[in-house]
C-alpha angles and dihedrals in degrees: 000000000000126000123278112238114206115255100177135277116306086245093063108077121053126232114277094008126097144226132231105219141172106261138181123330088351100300114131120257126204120204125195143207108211103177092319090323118128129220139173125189128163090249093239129124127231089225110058102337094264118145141271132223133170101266102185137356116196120169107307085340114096126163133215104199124177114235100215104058116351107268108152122202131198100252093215101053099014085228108151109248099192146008148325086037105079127262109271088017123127146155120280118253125227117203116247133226127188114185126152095358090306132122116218135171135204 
């Protein structure tokens, strides 16, 4: 089992919002609160590397969409839902841990 890394306390991040984090090998990390679900990707997109930020939640229906060029991604599978990010791309999960009202990743 790898190492958890600290995200931040639970308390720190709202429902249906995201946080920007330092993730692996110093790529960045995003982490999102989807109703109380929690979620971690590297904020990169498949297409050219651009991020990734949580454009819209409404309800149950919550969009990744990538700031440089309009990609959107599924933000419970990371899987890219439309162009420019290649067919069958997607972000890179990071597995979450919440333990003692704090968020980590490995």
């Amino acid at each position: 089992m790898a190492d958890k890394k600290f995200i931040c306390n639970l308390g720190d991040i709202a429902e249906n919002s995201f946080k920007i984090f330092s993730g692996p090998g110093g790529k960045e990390g995003i982490l999102l609160n989807l109703a109380g679900k929690f979620k971690a990707f590297v904020n990169s997109c498949p297409h050219m590397s651009g991020p990734v930020e949580l454009e819209r939640c409404d309800g149950d229906e919550c969009i990744l969409k990538c700031q440089w060029h309009g990609a959107t991604f599924d933000p419970e599978t990371g899987k890219a839902l439309s162009a420019p990010a290649p067919e069958g791309s997607g972000l890179r999960e990071l597995r979450v841990i919440v333990e003692d009202n704090k968020i980590y990743y490995e």
